[in-house]
VOGU-3710 file (C-alpha; in Angstrom, 3 decimals, decimal comma):
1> xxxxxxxxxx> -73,462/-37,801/-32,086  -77,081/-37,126/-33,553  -75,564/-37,901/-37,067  -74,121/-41,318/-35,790  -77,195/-42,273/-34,559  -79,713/-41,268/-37,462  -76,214/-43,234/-39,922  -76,934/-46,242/-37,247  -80,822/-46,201/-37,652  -80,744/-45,720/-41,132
11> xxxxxxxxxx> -78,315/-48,625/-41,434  -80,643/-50,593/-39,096  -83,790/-50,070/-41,042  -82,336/-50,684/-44,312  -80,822/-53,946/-43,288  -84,488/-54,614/-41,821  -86,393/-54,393/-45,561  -83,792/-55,621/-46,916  -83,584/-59,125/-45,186  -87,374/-59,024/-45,208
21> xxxxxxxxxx> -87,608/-59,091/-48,889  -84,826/-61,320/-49,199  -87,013/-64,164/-47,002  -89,774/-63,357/-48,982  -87,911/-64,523/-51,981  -85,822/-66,768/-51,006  -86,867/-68,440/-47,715  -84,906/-69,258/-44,449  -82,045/-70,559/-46,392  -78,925/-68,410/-45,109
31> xxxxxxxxxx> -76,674/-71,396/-43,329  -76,778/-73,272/-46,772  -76,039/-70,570/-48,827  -73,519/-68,491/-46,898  -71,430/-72,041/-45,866  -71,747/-73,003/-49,591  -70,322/-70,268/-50,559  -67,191/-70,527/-48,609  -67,498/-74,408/-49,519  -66,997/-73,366/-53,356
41> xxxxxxxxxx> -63,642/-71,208/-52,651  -64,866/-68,259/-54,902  -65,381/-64,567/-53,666  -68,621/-64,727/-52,342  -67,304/-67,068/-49,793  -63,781/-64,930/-49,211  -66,396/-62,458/-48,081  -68,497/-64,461/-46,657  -65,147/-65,499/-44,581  -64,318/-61,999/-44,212
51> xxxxxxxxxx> -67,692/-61,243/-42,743  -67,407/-63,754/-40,063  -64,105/-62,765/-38,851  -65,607/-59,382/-38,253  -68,919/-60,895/-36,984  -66,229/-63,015/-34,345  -64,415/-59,301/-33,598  -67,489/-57,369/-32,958  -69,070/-60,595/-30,813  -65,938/-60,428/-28,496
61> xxxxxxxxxx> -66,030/-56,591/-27,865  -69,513/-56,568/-27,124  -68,614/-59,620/-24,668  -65,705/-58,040/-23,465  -67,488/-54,601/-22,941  -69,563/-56,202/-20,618  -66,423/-57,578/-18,534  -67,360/-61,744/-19,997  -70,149/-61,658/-17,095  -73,499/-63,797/-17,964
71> xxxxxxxxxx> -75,358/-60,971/-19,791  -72,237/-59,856/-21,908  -71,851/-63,609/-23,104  -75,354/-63,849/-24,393  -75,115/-59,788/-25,982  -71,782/-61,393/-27,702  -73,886/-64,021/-29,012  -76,724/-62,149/-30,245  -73,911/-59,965/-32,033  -72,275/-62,993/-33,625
81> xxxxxxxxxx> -75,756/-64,307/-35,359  -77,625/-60,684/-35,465  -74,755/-58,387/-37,040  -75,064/-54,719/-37,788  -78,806/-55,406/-37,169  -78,165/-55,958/-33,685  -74,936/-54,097/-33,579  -76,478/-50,914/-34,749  -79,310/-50,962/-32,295  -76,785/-51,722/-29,256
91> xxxxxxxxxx> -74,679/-48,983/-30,345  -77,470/-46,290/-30,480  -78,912/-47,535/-27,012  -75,204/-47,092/-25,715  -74,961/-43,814/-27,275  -77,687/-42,792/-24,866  -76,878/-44,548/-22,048  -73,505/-42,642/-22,182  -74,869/-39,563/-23,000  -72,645/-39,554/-26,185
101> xxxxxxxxxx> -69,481/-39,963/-24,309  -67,498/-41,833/-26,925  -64,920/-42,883/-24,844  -67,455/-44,956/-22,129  -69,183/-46,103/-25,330  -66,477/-48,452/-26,448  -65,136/-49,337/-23,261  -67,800/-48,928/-20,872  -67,640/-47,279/-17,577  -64,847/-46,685/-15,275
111> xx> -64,357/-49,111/-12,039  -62,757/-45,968/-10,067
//
């Protein structure tokens, strides 16, 4: 589990630097470019495509982890616009929160 989590915050803080220097660059622009993409039918937006399917996928598990209520919705939100930025941080705070028990990590705790 301590691997996971060190792969998780690794991922997490290179994602971080990364986006930072790509705002420095190239400004707030990422709804123009990654729709544009998709508008001009060429890999980037197949990927781009891709990428949102998963985005959609990991948006509804986090939702449906937390049983649809109020709180899941807006978690599902924040990991359909924040990504493996946000999805890496959830999964290391679940990691403790379980106490590395896989199995309640993906589908949360038992009702019985």
């Amino acid at each position: 589990m301590s691997a996971f989590r060190v792969l998780l915050l690794a991922m997490a803080a290179v994602l971080l630097i990364y986006t930072g220097i790509v705002i420095q660059h190239h400004g707030w622009v990422l709804f123009s470019v990654f729709f544009g993409d998709m508008a001009r039918m060429a890999w980037p937006g197949q990927f781009n495509l891709d990428f949102t399917f998963m985005l959609i996928l990991s948006a509804l598990w986090v939702a449906w982890r937390h049983r649809f209520s109020t709180g899941g919705l807006a978690l599902g939100v924040l990991a359909l616009f924040g990504g493996a930025s946000f999805l890496s941080v959830y999964l290391i705070a679940l990691s403790f929160q379980a106490r590395g028990d896989v199995h309640e990590m993906l589908l949360g705790k038992r009702l019985g």
